[in-house]
PyMOL commands that place a pseudoatom at each C-alpha (Angstrom):
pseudoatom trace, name=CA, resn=UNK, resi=1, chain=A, elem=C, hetatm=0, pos=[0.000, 0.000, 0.000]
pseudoatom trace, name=CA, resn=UNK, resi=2, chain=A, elem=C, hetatm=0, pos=[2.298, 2.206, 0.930]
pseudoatom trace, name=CA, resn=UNK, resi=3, chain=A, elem=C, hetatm=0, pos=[4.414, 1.414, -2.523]
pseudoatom trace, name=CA, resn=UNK, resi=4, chain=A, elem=C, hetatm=0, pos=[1.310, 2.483, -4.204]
pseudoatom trace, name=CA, resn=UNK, resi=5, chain=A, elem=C, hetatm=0, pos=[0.770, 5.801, -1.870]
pseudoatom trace, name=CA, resn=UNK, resi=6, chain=A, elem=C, hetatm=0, pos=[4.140, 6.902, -2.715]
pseudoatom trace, name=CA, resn=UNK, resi=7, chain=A, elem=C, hetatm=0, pos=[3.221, 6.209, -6.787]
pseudoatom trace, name=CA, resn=UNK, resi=8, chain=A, elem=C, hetatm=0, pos=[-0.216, 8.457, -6.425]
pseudoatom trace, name=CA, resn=UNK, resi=9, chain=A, elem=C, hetatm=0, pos=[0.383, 10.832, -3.663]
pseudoatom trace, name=CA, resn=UNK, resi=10, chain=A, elem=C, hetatm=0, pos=[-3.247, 12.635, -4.891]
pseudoatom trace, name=CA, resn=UNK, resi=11, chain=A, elem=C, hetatm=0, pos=[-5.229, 9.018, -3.896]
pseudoatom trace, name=CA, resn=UNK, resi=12, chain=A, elem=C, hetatm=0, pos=[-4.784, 10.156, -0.385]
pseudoatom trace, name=CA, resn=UNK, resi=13, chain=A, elem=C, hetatm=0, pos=[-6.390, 14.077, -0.574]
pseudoatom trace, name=CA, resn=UNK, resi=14, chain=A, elem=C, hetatm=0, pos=[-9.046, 12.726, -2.859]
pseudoatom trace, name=CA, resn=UNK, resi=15, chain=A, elem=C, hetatm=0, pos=[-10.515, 9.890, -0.792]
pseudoatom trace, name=CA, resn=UNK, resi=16, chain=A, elem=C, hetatm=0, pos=[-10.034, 12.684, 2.462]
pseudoatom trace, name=CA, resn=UNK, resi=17, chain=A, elem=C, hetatm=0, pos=[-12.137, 15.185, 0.431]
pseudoatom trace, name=CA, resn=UNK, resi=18, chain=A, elem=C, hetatm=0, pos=[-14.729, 11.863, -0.510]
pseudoatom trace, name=CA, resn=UNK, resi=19, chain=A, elem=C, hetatm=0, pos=[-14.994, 10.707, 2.928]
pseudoatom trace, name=CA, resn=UNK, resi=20, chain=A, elem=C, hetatm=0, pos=[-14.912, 13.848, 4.729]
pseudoatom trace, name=CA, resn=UNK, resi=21, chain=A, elem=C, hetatm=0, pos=[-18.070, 15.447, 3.003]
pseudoatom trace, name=CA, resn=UNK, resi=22, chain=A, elem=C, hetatm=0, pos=[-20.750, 13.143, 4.577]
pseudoatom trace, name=CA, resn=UNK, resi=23, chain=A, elem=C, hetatm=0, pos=[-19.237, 14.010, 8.074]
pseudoatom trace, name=CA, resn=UNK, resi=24, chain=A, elem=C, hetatm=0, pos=[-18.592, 17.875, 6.883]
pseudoatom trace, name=CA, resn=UNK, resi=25, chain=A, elem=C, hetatm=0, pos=[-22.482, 17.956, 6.159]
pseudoatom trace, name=CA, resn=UNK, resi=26, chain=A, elem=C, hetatm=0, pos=[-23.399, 16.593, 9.717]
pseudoatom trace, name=CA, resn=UNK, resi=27, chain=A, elem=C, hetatm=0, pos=[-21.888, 18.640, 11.550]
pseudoatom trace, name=CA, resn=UNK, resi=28, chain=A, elem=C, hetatm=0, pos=[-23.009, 21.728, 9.887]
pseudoatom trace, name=CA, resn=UNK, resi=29, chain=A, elem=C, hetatm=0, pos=[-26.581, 20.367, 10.894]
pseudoatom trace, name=CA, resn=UNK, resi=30, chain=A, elem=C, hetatm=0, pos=[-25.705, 19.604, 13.931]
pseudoatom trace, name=CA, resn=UNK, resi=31, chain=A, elem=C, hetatm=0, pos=[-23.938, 23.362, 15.123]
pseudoatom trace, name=CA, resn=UNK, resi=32, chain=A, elem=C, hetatm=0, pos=[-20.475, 21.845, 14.701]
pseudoatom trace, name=CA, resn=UNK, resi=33, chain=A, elem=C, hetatm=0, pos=[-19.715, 22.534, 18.623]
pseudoatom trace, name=CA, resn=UNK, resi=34, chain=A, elem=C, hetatm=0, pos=[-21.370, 19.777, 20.263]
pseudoatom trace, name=CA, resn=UNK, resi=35, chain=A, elem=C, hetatm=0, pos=[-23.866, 17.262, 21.082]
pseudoatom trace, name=CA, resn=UNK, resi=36, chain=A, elem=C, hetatm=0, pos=[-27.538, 17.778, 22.811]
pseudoatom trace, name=CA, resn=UNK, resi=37, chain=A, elem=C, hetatm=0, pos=[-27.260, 15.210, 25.356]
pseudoatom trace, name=CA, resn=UNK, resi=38, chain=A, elem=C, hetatm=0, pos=[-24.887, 13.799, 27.529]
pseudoatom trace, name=CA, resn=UNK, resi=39, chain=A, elem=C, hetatm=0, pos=[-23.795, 10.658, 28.484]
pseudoatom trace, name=CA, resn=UNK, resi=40, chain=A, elem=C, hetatm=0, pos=[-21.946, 7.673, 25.783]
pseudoatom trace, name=CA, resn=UNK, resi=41, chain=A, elem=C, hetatm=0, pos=[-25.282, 6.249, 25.195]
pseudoatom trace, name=CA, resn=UNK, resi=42, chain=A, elem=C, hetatm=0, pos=[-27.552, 9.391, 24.670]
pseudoatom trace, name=CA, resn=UNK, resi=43, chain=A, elem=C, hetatm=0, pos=[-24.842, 10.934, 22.409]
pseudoatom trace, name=CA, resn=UNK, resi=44, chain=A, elem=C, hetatm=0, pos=[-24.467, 7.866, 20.558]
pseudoatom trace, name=CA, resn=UNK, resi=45, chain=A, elem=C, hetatm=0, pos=[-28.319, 7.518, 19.543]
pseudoatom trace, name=CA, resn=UNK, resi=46, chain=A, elem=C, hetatm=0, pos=[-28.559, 11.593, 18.799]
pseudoatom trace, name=CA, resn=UNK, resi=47, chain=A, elem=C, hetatm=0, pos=[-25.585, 10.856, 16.285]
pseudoatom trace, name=CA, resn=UNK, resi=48, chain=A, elem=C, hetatm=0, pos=[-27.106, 7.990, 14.990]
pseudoatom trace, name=CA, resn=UNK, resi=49, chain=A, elem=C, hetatm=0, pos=[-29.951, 9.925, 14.282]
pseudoatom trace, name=CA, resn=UNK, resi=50, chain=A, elem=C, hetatm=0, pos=[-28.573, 12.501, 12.325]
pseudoatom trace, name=CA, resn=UNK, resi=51, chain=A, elem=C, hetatm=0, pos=[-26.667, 9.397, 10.408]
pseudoatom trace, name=CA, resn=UNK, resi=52, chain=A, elem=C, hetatm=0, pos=[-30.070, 8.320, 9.241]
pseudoatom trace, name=CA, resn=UNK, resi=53, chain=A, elem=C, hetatm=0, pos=[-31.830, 11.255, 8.910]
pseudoatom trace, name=CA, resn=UNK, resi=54, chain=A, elem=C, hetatm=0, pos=[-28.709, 12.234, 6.247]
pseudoatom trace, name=CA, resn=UNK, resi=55, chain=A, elem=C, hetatm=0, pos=[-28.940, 9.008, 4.120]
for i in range(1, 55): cmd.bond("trace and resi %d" % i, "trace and resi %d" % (i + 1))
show_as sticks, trace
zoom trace
């Protein structure tokens, strides 16, 4: 991999700019500064929320 990475040093920034815009879009939705709610479990369901109100 890294053979290949050092053949196409572009790969890299494109799949950051392709994976990042799904998360990018999320957390413009969501404020960007935090969650609602607190706790691991509470936090976890708001973002999984927001993950399936965006697909």
């Amino acid at each position: 991999m890294q053979k290949w990475l050092d053949q196409v040093p572009l790969a890299m920034v494109l799949r950051r700019q392709t994976v990042e815009h799904p998360f990018s879009t999320i957390k413009a939705w969501m404020g960007a500064t935090h969650f609602l709610t607190k706790t691991l479990k509470r936090v976890s369901t708001e973002m999984s929320l927001h993950v399936l109100a965006y697909n």
